[in-house]
C-alpha positions, -999 to +999 in steps of 0.1 A: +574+389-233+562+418-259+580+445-253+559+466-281+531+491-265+517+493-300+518+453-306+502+449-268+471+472-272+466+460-310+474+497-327+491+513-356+523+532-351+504+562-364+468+558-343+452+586-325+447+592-285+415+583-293+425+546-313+449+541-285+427+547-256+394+528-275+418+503-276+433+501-242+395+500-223+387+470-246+418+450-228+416+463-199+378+455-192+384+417-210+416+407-188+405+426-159+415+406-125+377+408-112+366+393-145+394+369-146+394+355-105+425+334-101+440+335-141+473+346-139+480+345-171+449+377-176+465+397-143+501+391-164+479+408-200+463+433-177+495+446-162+513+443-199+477+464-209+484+490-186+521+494-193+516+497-225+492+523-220+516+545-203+537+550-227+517+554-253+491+583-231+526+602-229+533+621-257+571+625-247+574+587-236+559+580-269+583+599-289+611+582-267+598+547-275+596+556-312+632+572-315+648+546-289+624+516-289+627+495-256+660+505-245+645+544-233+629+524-204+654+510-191+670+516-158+651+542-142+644+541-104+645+504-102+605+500-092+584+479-112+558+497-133+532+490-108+549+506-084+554+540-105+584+533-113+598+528-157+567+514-175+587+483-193+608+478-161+647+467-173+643+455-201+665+468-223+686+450-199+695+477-174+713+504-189+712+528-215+736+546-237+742+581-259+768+586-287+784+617-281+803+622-313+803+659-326+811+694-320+780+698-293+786+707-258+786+668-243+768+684-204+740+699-225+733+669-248+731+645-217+712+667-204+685+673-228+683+636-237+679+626-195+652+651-194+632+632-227+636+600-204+617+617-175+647+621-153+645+658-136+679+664-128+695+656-159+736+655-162+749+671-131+782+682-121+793+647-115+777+634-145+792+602-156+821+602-127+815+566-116+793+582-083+759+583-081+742+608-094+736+639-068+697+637-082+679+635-048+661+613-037+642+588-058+604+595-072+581+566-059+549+580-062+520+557-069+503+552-101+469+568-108+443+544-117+417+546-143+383+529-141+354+527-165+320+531-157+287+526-177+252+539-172+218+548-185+206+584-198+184+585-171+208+578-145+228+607-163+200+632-162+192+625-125+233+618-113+243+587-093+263+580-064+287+546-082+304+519-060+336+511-074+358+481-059+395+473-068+425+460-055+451+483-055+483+487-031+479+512-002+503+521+026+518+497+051+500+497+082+522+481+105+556+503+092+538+531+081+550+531+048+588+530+056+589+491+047+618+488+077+610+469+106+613+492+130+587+514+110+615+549+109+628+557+071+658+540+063+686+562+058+698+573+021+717+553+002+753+565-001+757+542-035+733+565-054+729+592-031+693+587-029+688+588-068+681+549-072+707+548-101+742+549-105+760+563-141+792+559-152+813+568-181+829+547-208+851+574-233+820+588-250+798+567-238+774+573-207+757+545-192+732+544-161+714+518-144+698+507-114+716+511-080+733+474-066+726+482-032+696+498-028+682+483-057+665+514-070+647+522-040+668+552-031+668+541+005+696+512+022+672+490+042+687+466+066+658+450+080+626+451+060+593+449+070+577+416+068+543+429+064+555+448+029+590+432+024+604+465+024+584+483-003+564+501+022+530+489+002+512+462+003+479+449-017+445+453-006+408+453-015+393+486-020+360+503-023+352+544-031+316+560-037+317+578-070+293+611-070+280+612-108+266+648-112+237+652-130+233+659-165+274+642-172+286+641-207+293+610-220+331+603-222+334+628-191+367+620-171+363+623-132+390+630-113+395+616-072+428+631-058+445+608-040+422+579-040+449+559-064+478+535-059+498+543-030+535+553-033+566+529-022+581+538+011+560+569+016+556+583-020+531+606-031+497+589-038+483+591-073+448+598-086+418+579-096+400+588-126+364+574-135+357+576-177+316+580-180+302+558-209+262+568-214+243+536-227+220+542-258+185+548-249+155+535-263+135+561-262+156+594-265+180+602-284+208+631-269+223+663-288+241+683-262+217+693-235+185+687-259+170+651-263+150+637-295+123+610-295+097+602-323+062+600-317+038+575-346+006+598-343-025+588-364-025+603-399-063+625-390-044+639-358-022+656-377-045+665-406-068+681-377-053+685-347-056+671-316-032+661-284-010+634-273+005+622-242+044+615-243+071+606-219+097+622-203+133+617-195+124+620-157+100+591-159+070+617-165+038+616-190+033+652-206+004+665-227+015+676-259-010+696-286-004+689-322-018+719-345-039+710-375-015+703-405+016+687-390+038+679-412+053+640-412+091+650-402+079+683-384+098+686-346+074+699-317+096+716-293+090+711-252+113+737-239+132+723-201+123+690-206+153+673-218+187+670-199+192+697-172+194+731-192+183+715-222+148+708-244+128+682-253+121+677-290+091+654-304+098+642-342+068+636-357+058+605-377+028+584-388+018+545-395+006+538-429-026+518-422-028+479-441-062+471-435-094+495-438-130+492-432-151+500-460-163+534-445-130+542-437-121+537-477-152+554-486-140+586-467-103+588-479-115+586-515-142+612-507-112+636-492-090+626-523-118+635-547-122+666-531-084+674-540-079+695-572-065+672-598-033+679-613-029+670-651-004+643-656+025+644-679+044+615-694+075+631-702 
């Protein structure tokens, strides 16, 4: 398996949040499991997608990857990455470990490099005594989930109520989220203390990994629930109304607290977000709050004057006057008629005729005779 976030999404070392998360919607909508029914092999990609993602999202996780590689992900709580726990799981192969050669106070360097790792308590006063570690008990919130969502301009100047449907992993109904059969939380784990990982030292070396008998999950569970073998989650088919407001920016990020992926054995729930991508519109063109479309009005129009009807962004026909002299290029500006707060501007333009009737002719070389002549030079 790539272990690589940068390989996986198909980015340079150096590329920008942007790169990375261009990059990360192009896999995620290609090996998505509702365009990929029953292909493993694209719900294995997607997974690897959205690991790789978070790491790469995280500035700190980022900079552990590229000082560390692999082996900063190691360990951790024990919980697979889709259950919130260490993006790349174990494998760095379970543990990880610090040279602590120098003059520096050792409690303070394992305490600063635990907390780059994303491990809140850092070295405690049993650091590295064989125990476990004193940390509490272990985080199992649920991921949040991010979902793309593409509409028209018009549907962005009026606002749109979006169904969105996922599978995701919710709380156990028949233990409650426990995931013990009896459906009460299991009691802590006196391996780990309720941390999910055990350290121990080895002369200078520190070394921590996932707890033996609780594997990870914090909690010692005799008899697990059958429904969620233990985990306290199981998968299930979702749907959630999305309110788009009107007049939405494109590349606007929604946020729905607590409509993500539910936490093992009673963890926090985490967040959905919905990323708004505006369609190009064939009519209007957006700046802001102001729209732009260009209107081909007849060369004698503009030259005299006159009126023309043009659309609107709300599906409406307006009456626009055109003084006498209009200028090809010109833009005519309808004030409140473009997105909400914004204006409408008409760019003018004009069609070159091909074919004239011979009274037609006769008058443009009557109104070109009529010009002053200029005197020509060669040079």
């Amino acid at each position: 398996m790539n272990n690589n976030p940068y390989e996986i999404l198909g980015v340079e070392k150096n590329a920008g949040d942007a790169d990375i998360k261009k990059a990360y919607h192009k896999l995620v909508m290609k090996y998505h499991p509702d365009k990929n029914p029953g292909d493993k092999s694209a719900e294995e990609k997607f997974k690897e997608v959205n690991n790789a993602f978070e790491i790469l999202k995280d500035p700190q996780k980022r900079a552990a990857y590229d000082q560390f590689g692999s082996a900063a992900f190691s360990g951790g709580n024990g919980a697979s990455a889709g259950m919130g726990g260490n993006p790349f799981g174990n494998m760095g192969g379970g543990e990880f470990h610090f040279n602590m050669g120098g003059g520096a106070n050792m409690e303070d360097i394992l305490r600063e490099a635990m907390k780059s790792f994303g491990f809140a308590g850092g070295a405690g006063e049993d650091f590295g005594m064989g125990g476990g570690t004193g940390r509490g008990a272990a985080s199992h919130a649920g991921r949040d989930l991010l979902h793309d969502v593409e509409i028209s301009l018009r549907d962005a100047y009026f606002g749109k109520t979006e169904t969105i449907k996922f599978t995701t992993n919710v709380g156990c109904e028949k233990c409650g989220g426990q995931g013990t059969a009896d459906a009460n939380p299991a009691p802590i784990c006196k391996t780990c203390r309720g941390g999910g990982t055990v350290r121990s030292r080895r002369g200078l070396f520190i070394s921590e990994s996932v707890c033996p008998d609780c594997n990870g999950l914090g909690r010692k569970i005799s008899k697990k629930c059958q429904a969620c073998e233990g985990l306290g989650v199981v998968g299930k088919r979702r749907e959630i109304k999305v309110e788009i407001p009107a007049g939405v920016q494109d590349g606007t990020r929604l946020r729905l607290r607590g409509q993500g992926e539910a936490g093992l054995l009673g963890g926090t729930t985490g967040d959905f977000y919905v990323d708004i991508h505006i369609k190009p519109d064939a009519r209007f063109e957006r700046f802001g709050e102001d729209l732009l479309s260009r209107a081909k009005i007849p060369f004698a129009t503009l030259a005299l004057g006159g009126e023309i009807e043009a659309p609107t962004i709300d599906d409406k026909k307006i009456n626009v006057k055109i003084p006498a002299g209009t200028q090809i290029g010109e833009k005519l500006r309808i004030r409140g008629r473009g997105m909400p707060g914004g204006d409408l501007y008409i760019e003018i333009a004009t069609e070159i005729p091909t074919k004239l009737t011979d009274k037609q002719k006769k008058a443009l070389e009557e109104f070109s005779g009529s010009e002053p002549k200029k005197k020509r030079r060669l040079f």
